[in-house]
N, C-alpha and C positions, 0 to 999 in steps of 0.2 A: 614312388608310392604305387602299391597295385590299387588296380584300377577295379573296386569294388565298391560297392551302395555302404559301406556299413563306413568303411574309410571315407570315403567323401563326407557321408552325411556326418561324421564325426567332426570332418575339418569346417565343414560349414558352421554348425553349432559353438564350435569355439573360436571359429571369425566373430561370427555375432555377437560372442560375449566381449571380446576384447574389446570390439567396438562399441560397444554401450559403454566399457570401460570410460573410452578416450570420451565419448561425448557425455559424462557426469564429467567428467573434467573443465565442462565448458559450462560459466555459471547460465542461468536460465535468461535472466535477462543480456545477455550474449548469442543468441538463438541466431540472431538475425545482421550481427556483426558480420563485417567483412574485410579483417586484419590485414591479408595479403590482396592487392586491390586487382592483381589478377589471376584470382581466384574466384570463386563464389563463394557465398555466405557457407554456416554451416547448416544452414537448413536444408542446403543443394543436396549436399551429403549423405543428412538421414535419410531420404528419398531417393539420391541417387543409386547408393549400393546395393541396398535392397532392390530395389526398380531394375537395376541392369541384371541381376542374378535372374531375376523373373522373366525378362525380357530374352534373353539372352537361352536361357533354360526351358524354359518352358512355353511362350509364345513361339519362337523362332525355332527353335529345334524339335520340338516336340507338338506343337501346332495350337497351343492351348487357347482357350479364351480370353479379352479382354478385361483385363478388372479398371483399370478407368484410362481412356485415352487418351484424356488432355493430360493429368498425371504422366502417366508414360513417357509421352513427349518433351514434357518439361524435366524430367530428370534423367534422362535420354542421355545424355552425354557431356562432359565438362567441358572447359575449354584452357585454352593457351595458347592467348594473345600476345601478340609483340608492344600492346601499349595499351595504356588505360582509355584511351580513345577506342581501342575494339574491346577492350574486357566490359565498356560500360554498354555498347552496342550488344553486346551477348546476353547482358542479362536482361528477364523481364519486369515488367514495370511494377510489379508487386509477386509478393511471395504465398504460399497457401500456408493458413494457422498451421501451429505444431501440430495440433491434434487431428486434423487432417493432414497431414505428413506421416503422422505416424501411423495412421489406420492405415493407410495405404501401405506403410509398409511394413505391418503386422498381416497383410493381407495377401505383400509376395512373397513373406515368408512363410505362411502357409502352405503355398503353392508348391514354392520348390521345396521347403520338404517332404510334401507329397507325392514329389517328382523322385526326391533319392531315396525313397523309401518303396516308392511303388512299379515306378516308370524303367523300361528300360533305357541306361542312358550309355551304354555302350552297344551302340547298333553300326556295323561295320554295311550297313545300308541306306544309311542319311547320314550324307557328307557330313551335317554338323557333329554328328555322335561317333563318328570313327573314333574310338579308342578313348570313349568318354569327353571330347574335345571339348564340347559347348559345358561341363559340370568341371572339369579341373582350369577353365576361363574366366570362370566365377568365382571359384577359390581363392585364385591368384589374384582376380581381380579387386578384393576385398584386403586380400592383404598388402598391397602396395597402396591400397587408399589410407588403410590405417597411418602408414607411414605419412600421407600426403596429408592426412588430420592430424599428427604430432607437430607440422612443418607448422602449419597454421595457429593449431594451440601456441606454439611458441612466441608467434607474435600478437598473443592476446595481453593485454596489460595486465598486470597482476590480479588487482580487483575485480577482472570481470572470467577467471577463471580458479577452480579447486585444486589446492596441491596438495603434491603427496611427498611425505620428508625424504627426502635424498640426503644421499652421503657424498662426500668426495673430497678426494685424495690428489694432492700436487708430487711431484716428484721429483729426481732429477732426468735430465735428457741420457739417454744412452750414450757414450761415446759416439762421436759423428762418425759415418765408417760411407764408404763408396763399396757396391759391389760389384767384382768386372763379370761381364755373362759375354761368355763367346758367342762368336755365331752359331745358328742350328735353327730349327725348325720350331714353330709355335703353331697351335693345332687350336682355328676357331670355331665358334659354334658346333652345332652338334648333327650326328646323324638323326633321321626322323623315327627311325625303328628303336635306336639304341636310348632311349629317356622314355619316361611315360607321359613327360608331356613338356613341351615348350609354344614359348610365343615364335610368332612368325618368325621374327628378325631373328634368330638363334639358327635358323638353318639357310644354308646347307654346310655342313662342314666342309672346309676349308683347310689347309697347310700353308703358310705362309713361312718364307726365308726370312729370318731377320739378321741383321747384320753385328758385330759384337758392337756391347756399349758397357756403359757404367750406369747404377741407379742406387740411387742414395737407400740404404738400408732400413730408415725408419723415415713414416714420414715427418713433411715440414710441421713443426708446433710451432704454440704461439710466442717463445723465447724466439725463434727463428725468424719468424715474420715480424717479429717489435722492433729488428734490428732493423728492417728497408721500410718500417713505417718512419721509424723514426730517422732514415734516411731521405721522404719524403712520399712514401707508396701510401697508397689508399688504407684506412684500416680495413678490417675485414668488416661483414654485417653484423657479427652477434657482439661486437666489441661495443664497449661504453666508457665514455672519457667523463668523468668525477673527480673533485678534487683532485686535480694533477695525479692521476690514477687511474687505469687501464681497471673495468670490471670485464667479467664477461656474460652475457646472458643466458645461463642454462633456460630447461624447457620450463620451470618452475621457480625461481631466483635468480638473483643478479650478485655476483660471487669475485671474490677478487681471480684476474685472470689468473687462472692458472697454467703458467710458463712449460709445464712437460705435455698437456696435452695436444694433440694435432689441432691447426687452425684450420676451420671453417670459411672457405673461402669461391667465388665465382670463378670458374674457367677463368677468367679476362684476368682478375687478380695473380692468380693462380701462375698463368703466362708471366705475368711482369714480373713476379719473384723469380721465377727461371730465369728469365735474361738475365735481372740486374745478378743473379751469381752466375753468369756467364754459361745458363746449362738451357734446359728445356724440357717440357712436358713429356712423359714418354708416348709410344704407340700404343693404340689397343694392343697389337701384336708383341711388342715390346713387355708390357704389363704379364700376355700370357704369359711369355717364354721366362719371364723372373718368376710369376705366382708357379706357373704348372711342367713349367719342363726342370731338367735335372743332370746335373755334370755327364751322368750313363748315355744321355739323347734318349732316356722314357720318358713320358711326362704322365704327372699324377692328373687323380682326379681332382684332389684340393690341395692346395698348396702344402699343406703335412702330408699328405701320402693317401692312401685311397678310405680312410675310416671316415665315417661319415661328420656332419658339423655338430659339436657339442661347443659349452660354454668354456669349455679348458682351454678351445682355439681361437676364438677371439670375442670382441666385443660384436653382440647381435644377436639377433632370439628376442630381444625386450629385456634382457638379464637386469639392465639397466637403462635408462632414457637418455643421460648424457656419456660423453669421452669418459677413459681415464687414461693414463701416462702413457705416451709410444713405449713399445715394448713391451708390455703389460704381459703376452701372451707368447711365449719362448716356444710352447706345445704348437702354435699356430703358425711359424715360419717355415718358410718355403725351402728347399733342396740346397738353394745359394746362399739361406740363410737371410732373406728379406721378411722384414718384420711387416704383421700388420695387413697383408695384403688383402685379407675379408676380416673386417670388423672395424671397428672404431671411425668410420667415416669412409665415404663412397671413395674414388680415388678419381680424380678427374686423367683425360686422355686429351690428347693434341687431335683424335682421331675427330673429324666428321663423322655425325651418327647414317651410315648409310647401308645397302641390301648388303648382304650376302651373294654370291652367284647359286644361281638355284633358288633364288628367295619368290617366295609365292606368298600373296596375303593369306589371314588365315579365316576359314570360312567363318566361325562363330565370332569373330570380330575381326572385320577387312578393312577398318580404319586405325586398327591398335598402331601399326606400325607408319604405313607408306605415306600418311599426313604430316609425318617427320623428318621425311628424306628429304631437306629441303636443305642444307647447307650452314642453318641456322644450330643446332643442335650439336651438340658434341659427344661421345661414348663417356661414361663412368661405369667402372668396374668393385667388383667388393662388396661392399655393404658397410649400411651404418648399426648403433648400437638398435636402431627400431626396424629395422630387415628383419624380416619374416624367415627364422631359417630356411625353410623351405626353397628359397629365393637364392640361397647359397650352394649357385653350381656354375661352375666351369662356363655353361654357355652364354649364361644370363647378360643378359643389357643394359642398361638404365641409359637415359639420356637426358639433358636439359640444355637452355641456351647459354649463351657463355656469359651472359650477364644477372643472370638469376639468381638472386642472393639467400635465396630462404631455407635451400636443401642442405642436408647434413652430409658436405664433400669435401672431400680435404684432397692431399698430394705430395707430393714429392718428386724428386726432380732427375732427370738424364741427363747423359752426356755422349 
């Protein structure tokens, strides 16, 4: 994206819509629910995202004034706790009415669009604005919450949120197939000069050897996983047992499982179904060198070859809120001919989410990343159906712990 007021301030305005989108989704008397218990309500939300763009933008980079400090602080930053013993220590003891939530952040939305409208926010003389830093942080930042507000709507009960009619479609599984990748080089993260903008963790670019392996062509669905449940594995979390009958919970209905789509499942899950077929999780690096390298030893920028991400290549953008059947997307397979690899569900990794060499915090937000180098956290790669294209490039990250059940991750398996 170039790095201009008119682009920016475009992407900002239809953050904000989409996000008003997600929260009419949430009924009114749900304001103050807390589905996912370590999470925060969704009132953190209205407040927080707007609040961090502000803070972020225009207090911290640009030196602005206070619009309310106790405000500020409380929607300052989320959390992600290892147990409901600290998620309940995090939150405070009461919440502010909606309509002070909202004024508040009708008020840092004023602000920073005054800021991309007026301000220079690409100033290559305040470290936070080199190359627009602190206005494409808020971007992104906004659109990975979107997604973190679809995780939560999903586990609002029906009655206390708005649907919208969905379709979908069951299929059959593609022929099972293994693909072998020889050895060769997989090339991570990114240079700093070569993108207009990344999180910390994406740099510093890296080559890494990987060894040859085999990796299953599409990922694991839920026909696949029914078979080592009902060998004796844990279901997955969006599964629901009814009348001796497997549903599955979309983000809006509860629907008979539908056997071709990818299951949704935790790192930890995710491992055991490896073992028990005798195989395992692949590498971060592993992942590049099937999505981005190529029989030649070139590797693309996306797994189809260097054209940018549209909806031909897989499931993501919002096209749609849930899966549809592995393989869906023949235009979006990779040089080896691996299906799937950005769309339809994050892809979990064996990897620990850790630095890069070269990795430096980043000035406009220096806890995004290095609060997660802890061992606990695992790499996901891809993207699900509610990834923000934008979010769909080569260096990108996503992390979670390996037992966190709420995200939209799926897999597939090595050998």
């Amino acid at each position: 994206m170039a790095i201009t007021m008119s682009t920016l301030d475009a992407a900002y305005e239809a953050n904000r819509r989409r996000t008003q989108m997600i929260f009419d989704f949430v009924a009114p008397e749900a304001y103050y629910d807390r589905p996912i218990p370590l999470r925060h309500p969704f009132v953190f939300y209205e407040g927080h995202i707007p609040g961090f763009s502000f803070l972020t933008l225009v207090r911290r980079a640009l030196g602005g004034a206070a619009i309310d400090e106790k405000l500020e602080r409380l929607f300052q930053r989320g959390i992600d706790p290892a147990s409901l013993t600290e998620a309940s220590a995090a939150s405070p003891d009461a919440w502010p009415d909606r309509e002070s939530v909202r004024s508040f952040a009708r008020s840092c939305d004023d602000r920073v669009r005054d800021a991309l409208a007026h301000a220079r926010i690409d100033d290559p003389l305040n470290p936070r604005l080199v190359r627009a830093e602190s206005a494409h942080t808020i971007i992104e930042h906004e659109q990975m919450h979107q997604e973190t507000l679809l995780y939560i709507v999903h586990q609002l009960p029906r009655e206390r949120k708005r649907a919208l009619p969905s379709e979908h479609r069951d299929g059959e599984r593609p022929t099972y197939r293994r693909v072998s990748i020889p050895a060769g080089e997989a090339t991570l993260g990114a240079r700093r000069e070569a993108i207009a903008f990344g999180w910390d963790n994406e740099f510093e670019e890296n080559s890494v050897h990987v060894g040859a392996f085999e990796i299953e062509a599409d990922d694991v669905t839920n026909a696949d996983f029914l078979a080592f449940v009902d060998a004796g594995g844990e279901p997955p979390p969006f599964w629901r047992r009814t009348n001796e009958a497997w549903q599955l919970a979309t983000l809006f209905e509860s629907i008979p499982l539908p056997l071709s789509w990818p299951v949704y499942v935790t790192q930890r899950q995710a491992a055991a179904y490896a073992a028990w077929k005798s195989m395992r999780l692949p590498t971060e690096a592993e992942y590049h060198r099937a999505a981005y390298g190529t029989p030649e030893g070139k590797e693309r920028v996306n797994p189809w070859g260097d054209a940018p991400p549209d909806h031909s290549r897989g499931n993501f953008g919002f096209a749609r809120f849930d899966p549809v059947p592995v393989g869906s997307y023949p235009a979006g397979a990779s040089a080896w001919g691996v299906n799937d690899l950005v769309g339809n569900g994050w892809e979990w990794t064996s990897t620990p989410f850790a630095p890069f060499e070269g990795f430096r915090p980043m000035i406009s937000y220096p806890q995004y990343s290095a609060d997660f180098f802890d061992g606990e956290h695992f790499v996901m790669k891809g993207a699900s159906p509610v990834t923000h294209a934008r979010l769909v490039r080569r260096s990108f990250r996503n992390w979670f712990r390996a037992d966190y059940p709420y995200m939209y991750a799926t897999f597939r398996c090595a050998a």
